[in-house]
C-alpha positions in Angstrom: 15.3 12.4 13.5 14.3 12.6 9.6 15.1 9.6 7.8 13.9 10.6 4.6 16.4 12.9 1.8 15.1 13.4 -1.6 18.3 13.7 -4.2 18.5 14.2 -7.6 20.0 11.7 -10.5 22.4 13.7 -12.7 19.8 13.4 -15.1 17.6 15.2 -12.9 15.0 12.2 -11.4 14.1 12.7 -8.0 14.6 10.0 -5.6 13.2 9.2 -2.3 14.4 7.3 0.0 12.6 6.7 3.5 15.2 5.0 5.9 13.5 2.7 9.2 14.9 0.3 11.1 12.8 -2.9 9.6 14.3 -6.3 7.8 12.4 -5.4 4.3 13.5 -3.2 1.8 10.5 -1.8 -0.9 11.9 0.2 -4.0 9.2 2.4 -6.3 9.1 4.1 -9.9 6.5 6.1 -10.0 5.2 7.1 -13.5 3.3 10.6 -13.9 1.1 9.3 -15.9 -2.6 7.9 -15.1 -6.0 7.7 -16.5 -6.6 11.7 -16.4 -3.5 11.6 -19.4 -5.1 9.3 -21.7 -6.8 9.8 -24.8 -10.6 8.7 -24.9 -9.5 6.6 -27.6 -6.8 4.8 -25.6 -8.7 5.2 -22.0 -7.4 2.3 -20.3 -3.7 2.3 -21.8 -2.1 3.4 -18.4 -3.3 0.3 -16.8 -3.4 -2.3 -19.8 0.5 -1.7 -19.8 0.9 -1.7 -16.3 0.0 -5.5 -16.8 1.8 -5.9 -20.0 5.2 -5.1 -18.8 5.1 -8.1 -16.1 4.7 -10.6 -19.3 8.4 -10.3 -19.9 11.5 -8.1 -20.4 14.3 -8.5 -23.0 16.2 -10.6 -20.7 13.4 -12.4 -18.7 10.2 -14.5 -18.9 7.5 -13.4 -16.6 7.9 -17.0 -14.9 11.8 -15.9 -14.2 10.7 -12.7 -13.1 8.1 -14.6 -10.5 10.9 -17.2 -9.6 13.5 -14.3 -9.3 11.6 -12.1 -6.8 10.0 -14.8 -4.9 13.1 -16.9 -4.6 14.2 -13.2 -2.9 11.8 -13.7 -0.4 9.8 -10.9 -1.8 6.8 -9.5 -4.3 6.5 -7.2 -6.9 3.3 -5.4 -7.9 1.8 -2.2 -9.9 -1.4 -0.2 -9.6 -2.7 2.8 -11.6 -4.4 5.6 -10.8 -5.7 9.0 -12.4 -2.6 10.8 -12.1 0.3 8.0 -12.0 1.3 4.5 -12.7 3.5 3.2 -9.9 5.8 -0.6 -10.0 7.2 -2.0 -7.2 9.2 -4.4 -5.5 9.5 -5.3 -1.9 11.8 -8.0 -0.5 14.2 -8.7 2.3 16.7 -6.6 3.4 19.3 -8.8 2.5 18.0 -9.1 -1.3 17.0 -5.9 -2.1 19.8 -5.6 -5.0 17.1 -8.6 -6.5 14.0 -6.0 -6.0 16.4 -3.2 -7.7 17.3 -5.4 -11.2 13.4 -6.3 -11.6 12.0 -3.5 -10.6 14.3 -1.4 -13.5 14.0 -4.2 -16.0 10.2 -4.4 -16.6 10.4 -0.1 -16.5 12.9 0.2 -18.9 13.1 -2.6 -21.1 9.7 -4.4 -21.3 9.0 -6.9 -24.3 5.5 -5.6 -24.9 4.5 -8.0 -27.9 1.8 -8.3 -29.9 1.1 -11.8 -28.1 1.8 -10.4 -24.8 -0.9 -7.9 -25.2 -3.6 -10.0 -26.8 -2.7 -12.4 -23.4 -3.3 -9.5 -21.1 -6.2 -7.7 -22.5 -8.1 -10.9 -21.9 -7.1 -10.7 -18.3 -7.8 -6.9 -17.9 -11.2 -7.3 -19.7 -12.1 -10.1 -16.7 -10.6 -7.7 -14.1 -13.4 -4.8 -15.8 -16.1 -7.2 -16.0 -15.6 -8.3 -12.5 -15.3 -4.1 -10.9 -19.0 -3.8 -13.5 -19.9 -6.5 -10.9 -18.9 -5.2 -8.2 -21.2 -2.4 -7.3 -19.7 -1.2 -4.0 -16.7 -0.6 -6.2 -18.8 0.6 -9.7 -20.5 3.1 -7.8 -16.8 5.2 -7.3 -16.8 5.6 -11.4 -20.0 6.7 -11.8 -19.5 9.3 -8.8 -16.5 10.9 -10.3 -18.3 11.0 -13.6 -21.1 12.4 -11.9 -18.9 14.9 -10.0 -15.9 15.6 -13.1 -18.7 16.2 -15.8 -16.8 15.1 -18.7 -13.8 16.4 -17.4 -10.3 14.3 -17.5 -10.8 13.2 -13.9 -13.5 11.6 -14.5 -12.1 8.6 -16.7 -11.6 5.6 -14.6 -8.4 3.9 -14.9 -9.2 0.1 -15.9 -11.1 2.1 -18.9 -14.0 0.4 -21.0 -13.9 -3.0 -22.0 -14.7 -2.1 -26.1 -11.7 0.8 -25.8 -9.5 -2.0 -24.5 -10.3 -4.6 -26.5 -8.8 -2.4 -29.7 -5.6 -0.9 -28.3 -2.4 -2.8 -30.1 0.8 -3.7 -29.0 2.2 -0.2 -30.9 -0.4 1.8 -29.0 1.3 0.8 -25.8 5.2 1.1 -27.2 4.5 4.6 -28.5 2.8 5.2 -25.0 5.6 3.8 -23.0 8.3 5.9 -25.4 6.3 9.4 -24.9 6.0 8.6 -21.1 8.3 6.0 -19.1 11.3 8.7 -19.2 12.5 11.7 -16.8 10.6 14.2 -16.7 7.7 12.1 -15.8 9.5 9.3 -13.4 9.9 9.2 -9.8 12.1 6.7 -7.8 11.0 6.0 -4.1 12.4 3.7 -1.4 11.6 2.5 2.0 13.0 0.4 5.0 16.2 -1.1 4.8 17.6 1.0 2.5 20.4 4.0 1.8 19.3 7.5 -0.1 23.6 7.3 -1.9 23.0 3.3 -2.7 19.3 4.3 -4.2 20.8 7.3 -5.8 23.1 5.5 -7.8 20.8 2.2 -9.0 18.3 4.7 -10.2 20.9 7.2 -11.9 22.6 3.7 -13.4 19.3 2.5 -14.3 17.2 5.5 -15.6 19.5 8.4 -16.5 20.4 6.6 -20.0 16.5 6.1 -21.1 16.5 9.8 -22.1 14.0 12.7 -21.8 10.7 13.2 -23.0 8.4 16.5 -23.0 6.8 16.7 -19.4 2.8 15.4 -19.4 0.7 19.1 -18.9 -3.1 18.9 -17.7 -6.3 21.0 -17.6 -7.7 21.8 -14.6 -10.7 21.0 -14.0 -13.8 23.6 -13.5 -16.3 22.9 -11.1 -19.2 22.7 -12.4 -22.2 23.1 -9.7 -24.4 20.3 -8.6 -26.1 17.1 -10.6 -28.0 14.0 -10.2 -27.5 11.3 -12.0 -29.5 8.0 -12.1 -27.6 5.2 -13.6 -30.0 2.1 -13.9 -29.3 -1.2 -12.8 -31.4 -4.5 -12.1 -31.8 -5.9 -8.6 -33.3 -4.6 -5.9 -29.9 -3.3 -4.0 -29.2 0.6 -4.9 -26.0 2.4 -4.1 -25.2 5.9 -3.6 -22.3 8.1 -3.7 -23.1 11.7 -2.8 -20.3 14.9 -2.0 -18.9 18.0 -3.0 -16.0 19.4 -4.6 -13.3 19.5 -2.3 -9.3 20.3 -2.1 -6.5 19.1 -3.9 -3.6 17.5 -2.3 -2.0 20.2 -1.1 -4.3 22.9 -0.1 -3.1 24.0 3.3 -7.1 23.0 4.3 -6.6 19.5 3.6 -6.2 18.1 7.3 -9.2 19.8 8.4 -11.1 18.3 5.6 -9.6 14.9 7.1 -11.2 15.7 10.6 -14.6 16.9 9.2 -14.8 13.5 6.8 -14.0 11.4 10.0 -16.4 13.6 11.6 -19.2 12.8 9.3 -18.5 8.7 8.5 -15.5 7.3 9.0 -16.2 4.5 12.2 -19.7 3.2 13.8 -19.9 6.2 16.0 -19.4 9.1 13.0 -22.4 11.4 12.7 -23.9 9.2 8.9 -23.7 5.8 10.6 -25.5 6.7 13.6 -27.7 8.3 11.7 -28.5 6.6 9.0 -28.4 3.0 9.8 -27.9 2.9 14.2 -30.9 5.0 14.1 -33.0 5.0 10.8 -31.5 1.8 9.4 -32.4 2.6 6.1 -29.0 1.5 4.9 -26.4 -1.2 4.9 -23.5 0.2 5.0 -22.4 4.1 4.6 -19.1 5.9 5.1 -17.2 9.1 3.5 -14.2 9.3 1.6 -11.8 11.6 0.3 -10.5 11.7 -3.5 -7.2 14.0 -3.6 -5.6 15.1 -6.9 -2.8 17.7 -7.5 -5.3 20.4 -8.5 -8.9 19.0 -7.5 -10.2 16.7 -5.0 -13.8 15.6 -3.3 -15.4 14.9 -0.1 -18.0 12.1 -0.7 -20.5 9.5 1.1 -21.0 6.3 -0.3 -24.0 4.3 0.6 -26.2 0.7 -0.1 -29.6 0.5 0.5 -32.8 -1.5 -0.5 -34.5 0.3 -3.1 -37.3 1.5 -1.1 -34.7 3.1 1.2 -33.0 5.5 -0.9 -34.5 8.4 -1.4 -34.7 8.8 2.8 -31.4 7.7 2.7 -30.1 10.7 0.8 -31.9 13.2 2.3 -31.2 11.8 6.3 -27.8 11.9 5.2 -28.1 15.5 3.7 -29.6 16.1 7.0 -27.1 15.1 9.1 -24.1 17.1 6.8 -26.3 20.2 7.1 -26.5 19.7 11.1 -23.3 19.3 11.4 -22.4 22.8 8.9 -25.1 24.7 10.9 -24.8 23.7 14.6 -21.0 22.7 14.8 -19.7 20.0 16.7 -20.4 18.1 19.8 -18.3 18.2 22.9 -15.2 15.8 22.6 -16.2 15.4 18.9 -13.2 16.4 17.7 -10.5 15.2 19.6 -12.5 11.5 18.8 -12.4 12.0 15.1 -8.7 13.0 15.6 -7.6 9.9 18.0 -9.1 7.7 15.0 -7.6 9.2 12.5 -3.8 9.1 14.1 -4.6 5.5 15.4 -5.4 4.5 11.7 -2.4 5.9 10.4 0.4 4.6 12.9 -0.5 1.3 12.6 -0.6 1.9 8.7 2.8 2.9 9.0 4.1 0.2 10.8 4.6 -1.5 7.0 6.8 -1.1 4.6 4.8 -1.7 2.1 2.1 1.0 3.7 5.1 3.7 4.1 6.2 3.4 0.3 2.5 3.9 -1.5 2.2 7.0 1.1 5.7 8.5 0.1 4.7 7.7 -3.2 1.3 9.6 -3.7 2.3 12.4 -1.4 5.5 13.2 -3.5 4.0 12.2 -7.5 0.6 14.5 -5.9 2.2 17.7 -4.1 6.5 17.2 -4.8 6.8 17.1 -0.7 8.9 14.6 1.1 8.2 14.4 4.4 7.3 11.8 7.7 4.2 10.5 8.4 4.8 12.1 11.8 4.1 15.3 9.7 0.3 14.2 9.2 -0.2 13.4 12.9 1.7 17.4 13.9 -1.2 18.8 11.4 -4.1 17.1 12.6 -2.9 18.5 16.3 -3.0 21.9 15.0 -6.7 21.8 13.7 -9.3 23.7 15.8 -13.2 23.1 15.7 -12.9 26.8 14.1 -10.8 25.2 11.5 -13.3 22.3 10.8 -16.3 24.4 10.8 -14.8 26.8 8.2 -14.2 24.0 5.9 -17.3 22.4 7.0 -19.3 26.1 5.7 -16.9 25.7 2.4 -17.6 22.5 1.0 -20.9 21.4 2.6 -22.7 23.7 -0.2 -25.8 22.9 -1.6 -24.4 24.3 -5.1 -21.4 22.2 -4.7 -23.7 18.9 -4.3 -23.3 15.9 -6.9 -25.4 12.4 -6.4 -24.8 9.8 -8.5 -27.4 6.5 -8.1 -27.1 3.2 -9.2 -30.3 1.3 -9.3 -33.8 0.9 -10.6 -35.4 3.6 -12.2 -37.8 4.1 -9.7 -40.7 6.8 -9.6 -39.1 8.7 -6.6 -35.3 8.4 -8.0 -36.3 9.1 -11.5 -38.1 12.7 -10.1 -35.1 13.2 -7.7 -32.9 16.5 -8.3 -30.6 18.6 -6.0 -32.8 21.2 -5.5 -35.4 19.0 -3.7 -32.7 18.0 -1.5 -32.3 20.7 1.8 -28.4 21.4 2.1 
């Protein structure tokens, strides 16, 4: 049985609403707006106002919005991302109407004052020191900037801490009038809830906000293979090396899934056994997948000692090329699958989980659709299916590295073409 409709608001804002039998009740509004939409003279905006709007609305303090959702048993929260800015509230069943009123009032009617920005910039520029930090995390911006080549994608969403330090209160108003309005908003619920009942909040709540001209983007050109060597002090260096992939919605993309999981996702994928069980020239090392509406990547990410990581790259270039070239091993497959569906059934046994996956998968390919829809395409995938896409993206002309740390003799000399792929 499908629980999930997707109706329109007279005004013409798609809602989604995901019914389950569950005692929480999680309502979304996505924005189609992101760091990939900015400016480089406003980069950061999207997410500098995602903060901004919890300060206070013209009918509550941020303390009465706190006191308001967690006296409903419940939480509210935002995130950005390249292509979206998404607030949410999630409480019981029983007090969702609660969830409803915040979640439309710091969307629609947010103070965003000149005090309440100065407030929050200091925040946000702690949150950016703190990711600069955090290398594990750093490493994913430089990757994409590695990978997007001064392409849109390849601005990270918290933005840089000098940009951010100089946006203004009317910088994010004029932002939030050119973007928080239909065409570019999104309303999505989950659990306890009714598609009509959701309907009607967001066509009482967002229908008389207006229209605005729908956000258009480039898309991006790929642009080969690069090495990049971004210094850093210590003696710890961290890797993140893929491919240009598919976007969102390429009919390839749960094959890509199976050959990722293939390659790093668990202790027994092909680049842990590899590269730390049996080498141990790293820490830690797994592969990810970055899906946009028109681009997306395949990457490795990867610590080491500095003495480590040249052989690192290459055993792990190794491996992906082994695995391209020879195909996969017996019972391989139906492994990488099993892990795959077990990761995302228990996933799904959240609300919370089940509204950011609506979310993405409708703001990235306009598709409404169960979970149970993922697991039915990961059955259908052959090892024919996983090798084509394995021949497709493992390509040495495809190949972008990005390193972070010292400016060694052997990392300084390092290109792609030294590299067999």
């Amino acid at each position: 049985m499908n629980n999930i409709s997707l109706k329109h608001t007279d005004a013409g804002i798609p809602v989604v609403t995901e019914n389950i039998r569950t005692m929480s009740a999680g309502f979304m509004v996505a924005v189609g707006t992101g760091s990939r939409d900015e400016k480089k003279e406003t980069g950061g905006i999207s997410h500098l106002l995602e903060h901004v709007v919890f300060r206070g609305t013209k009918k509550r303090t941020s303390l009465q919005i706190s006191k308001e959702m967690e006296g409903a048993g419940g939480e509210m929260n935002a995130f950005t991302s390249k292509e979206m800015t998404a607030f949410y509230g999630i409480t019981l069943k029983d007090t969702a109407d609660v969830a409803k009123e915040l979640v439309a009032d710091i969307c629609t009617e947010p103070l965003i004052s000149e005090n309440d920005v100065e407030l929050e910039k200091k925040i946000v520029l702690q949150e950016i020191s703190m990711w600069e930090n955090d290398p594990d995390s750093y490493i994913h911006k430089l990757f994409a900037e590695t990978l997007w080549d001064g392409h849109e994608l390849s601005q990270n969403e918290a933005g840089e801490a000098d940009i951010v330090s100089s946006l203004r209160a009317s910088d994010l108003r004029a932002y939030f009038e050119e973007r928080y309005k239909h065409p570019n908003i999104a309303v999505i619920a989950c659990g306890g809830v009714d598609g009509n009942d959701v309907k009607k909040w967001a066509q009482d709540a967002f229908d008389p906000i207006g229209t605005v001209k729908k956000i258009s983007r480039k898309r991006p050109v790929m642009t080969g293979s690069a090495y990049r060597l971004f210094p850093r002090k210590g003696d710890h260096t961290y890797t993140g090396m893929g491919f240009h992939a598919y976007p969102a919605d390429h009919p390839d993309r749960a094959a890509l899934k199976l050959l990722t999981a293939v390659l790093g996702a668990g202790m027994s994928s092909r680049l842990f056994q590899r590269v730390r069980e049996e080498k141990a020239l790293v820490y830690s090392i797994f592969t990810t997948i970055d899906q946009n509406s028109d681009a997306g990547s395949m990457a490795a990410f990867m610590s080491s000692t500095e003495d480590n990581a040249s052989a690192a790259i290459m055993t792990a270039a190794a491996a992906m090329k082994e695995l391209r070239d020879e195909g996969l091993g017996k019972g391989e497959l139906d492994m990488a699958r099993n892990l795959l569906k077990g990761a995302t059934v228990r996933k799904m046994e959240s609300t919370d989980s089940r509204l950011y996956r609506m979310t993405k998968t409708f703001m990235l390919t306009g598709k409404a659709e169960p979970f149970t829809n993922d697991l039915d395409a990961l059955d259908r995938i052959t090892e024919e299916d996983v090798m084509k896409v394995a021949e497709d993206v493992i390509n040495a002309k495809k190949l972008n590295i990005a390193v972070y740390g010292k400016r060694t003799k052997e990392l300084s000399k390092m290109t792609t073409d030294q590299i067999d792929l």
